[in-house]
C-alpha positions, 0 to 999 in steps of 0.5 A: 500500500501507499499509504504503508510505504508513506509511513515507512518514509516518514518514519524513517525521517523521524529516526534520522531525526531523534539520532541527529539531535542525539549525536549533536549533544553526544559530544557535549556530554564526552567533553563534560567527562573530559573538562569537568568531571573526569574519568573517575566520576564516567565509572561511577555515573555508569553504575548510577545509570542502570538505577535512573533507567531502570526508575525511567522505566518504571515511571514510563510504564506507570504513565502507559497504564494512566494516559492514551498513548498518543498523549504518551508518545507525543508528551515524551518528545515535548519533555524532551525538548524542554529538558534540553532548553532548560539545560541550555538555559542554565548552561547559559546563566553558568557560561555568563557567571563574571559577566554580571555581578550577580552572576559573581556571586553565583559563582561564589555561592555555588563553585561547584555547579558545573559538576553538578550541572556535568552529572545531571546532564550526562545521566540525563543524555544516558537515560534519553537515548535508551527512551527515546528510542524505545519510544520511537519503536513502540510506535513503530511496532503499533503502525506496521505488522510483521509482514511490512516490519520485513519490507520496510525496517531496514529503510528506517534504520538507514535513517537512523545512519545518515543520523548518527553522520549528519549529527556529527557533522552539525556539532563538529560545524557549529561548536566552532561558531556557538559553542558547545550550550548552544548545540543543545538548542540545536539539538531541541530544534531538531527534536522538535520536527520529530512532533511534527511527523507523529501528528502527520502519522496521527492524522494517516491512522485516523484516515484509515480508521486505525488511530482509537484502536491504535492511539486512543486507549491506555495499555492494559497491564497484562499487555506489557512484557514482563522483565522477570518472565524474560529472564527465565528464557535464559535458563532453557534457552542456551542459544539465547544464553549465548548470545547474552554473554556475547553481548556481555563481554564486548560490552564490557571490553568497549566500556573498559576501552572507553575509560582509556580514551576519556583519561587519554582525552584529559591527558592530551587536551589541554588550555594554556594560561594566554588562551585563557587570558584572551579568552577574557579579554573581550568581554571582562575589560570594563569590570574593576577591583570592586567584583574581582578584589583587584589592589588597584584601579587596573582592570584585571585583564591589565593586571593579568597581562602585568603580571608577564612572566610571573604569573601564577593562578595561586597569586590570583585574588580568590574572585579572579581565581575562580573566574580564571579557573572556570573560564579554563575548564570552558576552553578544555570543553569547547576543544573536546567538544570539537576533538568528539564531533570529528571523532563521532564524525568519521566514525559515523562515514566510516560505518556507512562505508563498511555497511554499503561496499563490505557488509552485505558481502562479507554476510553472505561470501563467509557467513553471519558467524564469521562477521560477528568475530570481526569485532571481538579481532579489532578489540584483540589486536587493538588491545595487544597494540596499546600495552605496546604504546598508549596514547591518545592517537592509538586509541583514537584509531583502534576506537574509530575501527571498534565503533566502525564495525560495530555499528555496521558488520556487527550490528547486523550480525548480531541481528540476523542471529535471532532470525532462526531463533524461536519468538521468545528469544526474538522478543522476550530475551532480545529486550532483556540483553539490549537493556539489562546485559548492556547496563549491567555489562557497564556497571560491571566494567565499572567496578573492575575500573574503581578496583583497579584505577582507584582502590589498586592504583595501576596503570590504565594498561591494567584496562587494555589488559583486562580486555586481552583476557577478555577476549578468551572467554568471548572466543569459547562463546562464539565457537559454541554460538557458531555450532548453535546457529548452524544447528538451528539453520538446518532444524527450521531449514533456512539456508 
């Protein structure tokens, strides 16, 4: 039908979208952990995570069994869009503080609201991702059957894709012009367009007489999947079972790999005093020893560039201090900022390249098995790399190949491995490792960093190594998922 085939294309802009406004703010939210609050805090948010999703989830479920759905569906975007604007906002009020007085005072009274404002934000974006999503193909699953999911599913993943480049590209252009609060508004923009298709969708289900039994009720509790039944399917499920401890264990190698990237990113990505001090120059010339506690008349970018070659932070008075520091944490944002826009950049062309030319091909010449193993080699002989040499451009490489063959080869490998599975793996069990196995592969990760970094004290090779070994077990899994998947390959004679 037409009408279908409309739906699948709007559907697909609306996945574009969602993606798009994700990636913009994607790399705001590394450049906080970068600037501001560190890698330490990365492990110990992760861990946070897996309890505000999981109260996200039980508020979200509670609102599905009180409110019709299309007030659901359509108040989730419109919460969205003004979370965004109101850390703008406050985003914006911080960048200003030294501007005005009152502004002075904000700083004083509050010097540590930017790493309030960095953990609040980066759970927020953690728990934003997995709802939005969630939501977005609720609906979808509402709007298409099974047979048109078939036909028109890979087209609203393709905009997902151009997304995650498009995204990229917005952030890594206009940091540069408007800093990194601004890309949240752009980010809100985007989102907003996505309220725009559901009414357009809203009003095609009316058309054909599918919106009140579609949209216009409020779910039963007996029609929502149950987390502890899905568990179960584990227990006498092995192929299931394997595929959980496939996503187990990458997951936690990539979450291991990242701690490494983060801490190489502090390292390497630094602000030097006179950046800092021209920074201010433009905007800070007229305020006098009555805000900054100056000993003369000058104005303080005077007194800073008097002081030459005996600068020294410490020397500062206190209200010049903390303007000076937090104005340099603001500079180390706006380059990571850049620095994760152009990674997330090349990263998202890289995976379209190796999902258009290579995927396909390499899926149907030498089997699904075989492409799910190319990424566990990449974390292999990456790993083994950088106990060799760690720095900032290995790790930049061998992550920019690990998320490039994840996000194409492997995630449709990993797919297509629930395709001969029977429908309790492909829905109950699949929903519990995209969700439960991820999160609690972090949290695990995370652990192991705070026993190794913070109570051991080691190296971050301690992390690289970790993944070596890793990469043992993984191995034992995926030769027995390959005897698993050819054996129900030849029971449900699919070829």
């Amino acid at each position: 039908m037409k009408s279908d085939k409309l739906k699948a294309i709007l559907m697909s802009i609306f996945f574009f979208l969602i993606i798009t406004s994700y990636y913009v703010i994607k790399p705001v939210r590394n450049s906080l952990i970068t600037a501001v609050l560190g890698t330490n805090a990365m492990a110990t948010l992760n861990i946070a995570l897996i309890f505000v999703i999981t109260i996200c989830v039980l508020i979200y479920n509670y609102i599905l069994g009180k409110f019709k759905k299309s007030k659901v569906i359509a108040g989730a975007y419109l919460f969205f869009i003004s979370n965004l604007i109101l850390f703008w906002g406050l985003h914006k009020f911080h960048d200003q503080a030294g501007v005005e007085n009152i502004s002075g005072v904000f700083l004083q009274l509050f010097p540590n609201f930017d790493y309030i404002m960095g953990v609040c934000f980066f759970l927020w974006v953690g728990a934003y991702n997995v709802i939005i999503v969630s939501i977005f193909f609720t609906f979808c699953n509402d709007i298409f059957t099974s047979e048109n999911g078939k036909k028109y599913y890979a087209l609203i993943g393709a905009g997902g894709v151009i997304g995650g480049v498009a995204g990229s590209e917005i952030s890594s252009f206009f940091v540069k012009f408007l800093g990194s609060t601004n890309l949240l508004m752009i980010s809100a923009a985007i989102l907003s367009g996505c309220l725009i298709i559901i009414m357009i969708i809203f009003s095609m289900l009316k058309s054909e007489n599918r919106y009140d039994q579609l949209m216009n009720r409020i779910i039963q509790t007996g029609e929502k999947p149950s987390t502890l039944d899905a568990i179960k399917v584990f227990k006498k499920n092995k192929y299931a079972f394997l595929i959980a401890q496939m996503i187990l264990l990458l997951t936690m190698m990539a979450t291991l790999l990242s701690f490494v990237f983060s801490y190489q990113t502090e390292l390497e990505i630094v602000v030097e005093e006179k950046e800092i001090i021209q920074s201010l120059s433009g905007k800070y010339q007229e305020y006098s020893k009555v805000t900054y506690g100056l000993e003369s008349d000058n104005t303080f970018i005077e007194y800073l560039n008097g002081l030459n070659g005996d600068f020294k932070i410490e020397k500062l008075p206190d209200g010049l201090k903390k303007l000076f520091l937090s104005r340099g944490k603001k500079l180390k944002q706006e380059k990571a900022t850049a620095f994760w826009a152009r990674f997330h950049k090349y990263m998202g062309y890289l995976s379209i390249f190796i999902q258009v030319f290579l995927t396909k091909f390499i899926n149907t010449r030498y089997g699904i098995p075989f492409s799910v193993f190319l990424l566990p080699l990449v974390f292999l002989f990456g790993s083994l790399s950088m106990c060799v040499v760690l720095n900032l451009s290995m790790i930049w490489w061998i992550s920019l190949f690990q998320f490039g063959i994840g996000y194409s080869i492997f995630q449709s490998s990993k797919e297509q491995l629930f395709l001969p599975a029977g429908e309790e793996v492909k829905y109950r069990a699949k929903s519990v490792i995209d969700s439960v196995v991820v999160r609690g592969a972090d949290a695990i990760s995370s652990m192991i960093f705070h026993i190794l970094i913070s109570l051991l004290a080691l190296s971050y090779k301690s992390l690289v190594l970790c993944c070596v070994i890793l990469c043992i077990p993984l191995i034992n899994v995926l030769i027995k998922l390959k005897k698993h998947y050819y054996q129900l390959l030849l029971t449900n004679n699919v070829e």
